[in-house]
N, C-alpha and C positions, 0 to 999 in steps of 0.2 A: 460251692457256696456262692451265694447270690452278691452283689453289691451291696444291697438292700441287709440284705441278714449282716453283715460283715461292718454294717456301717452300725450296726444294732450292739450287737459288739462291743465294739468301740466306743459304743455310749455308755452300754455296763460298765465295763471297764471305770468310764471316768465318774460317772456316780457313785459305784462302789466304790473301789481304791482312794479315791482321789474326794470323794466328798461335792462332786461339783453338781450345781442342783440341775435337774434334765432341763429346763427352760433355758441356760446358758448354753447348752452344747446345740449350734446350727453349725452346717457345714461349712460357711461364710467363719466361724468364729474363730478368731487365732488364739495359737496355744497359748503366747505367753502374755499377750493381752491381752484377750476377754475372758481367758479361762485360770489367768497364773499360775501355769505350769511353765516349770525354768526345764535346765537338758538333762537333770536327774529324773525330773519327774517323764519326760520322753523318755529315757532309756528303761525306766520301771514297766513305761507304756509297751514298749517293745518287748518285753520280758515277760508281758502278762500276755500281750499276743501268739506270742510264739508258742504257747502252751496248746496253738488248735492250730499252729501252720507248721505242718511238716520241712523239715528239711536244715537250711540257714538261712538266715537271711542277710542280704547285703546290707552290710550301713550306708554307704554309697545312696543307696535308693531315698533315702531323707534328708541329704545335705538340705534342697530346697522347703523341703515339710514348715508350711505356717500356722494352716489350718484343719480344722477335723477333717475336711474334705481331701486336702493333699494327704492326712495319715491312710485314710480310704482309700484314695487311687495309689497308695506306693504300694498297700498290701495286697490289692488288688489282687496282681497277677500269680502271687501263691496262695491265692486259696480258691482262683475261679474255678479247678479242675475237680476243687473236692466234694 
């Protein structure tokens, strides 16, 4: 999986579930202020991901996680082989 598709994703993700309109989500944008998602609505996020990333995943990898683009690069590396 590409970056590109994975970062696409991650957009479903937050328009579907979460209701946020696609013009709020840039990769610059933080979760919990510009998008108001608190650490429920991340661990939801994590939970909807996981549904296309084989394996486990670390929590470790999100301590730092701000913005769309850090949930991008933490997923990154379990899903570039698929």
């Amino acid at each position: 999986m590409t970056k590109d598709a994975l970062s696409a994703k991650i957009q479903d993700i937050l328009t579907g579930e979460f209701e946020i309109p696609p013009e709020k989500i840039r990769p610059d944008a933080l979760l919990a202020d510009d998008l108001d998602l608190d650490s429920i609505d991340f661990i939801d996020i994590i939970g909807k991901v996981k549904e296309f990333i084989p394996g486990k995943v670390n929590p470790d990898d999100f301590k730092t996680v701000q913005t769309v683009q850090d949930v991008t690069d933490a997923l990154f590396p379990y899903v570039q082989n698929l």
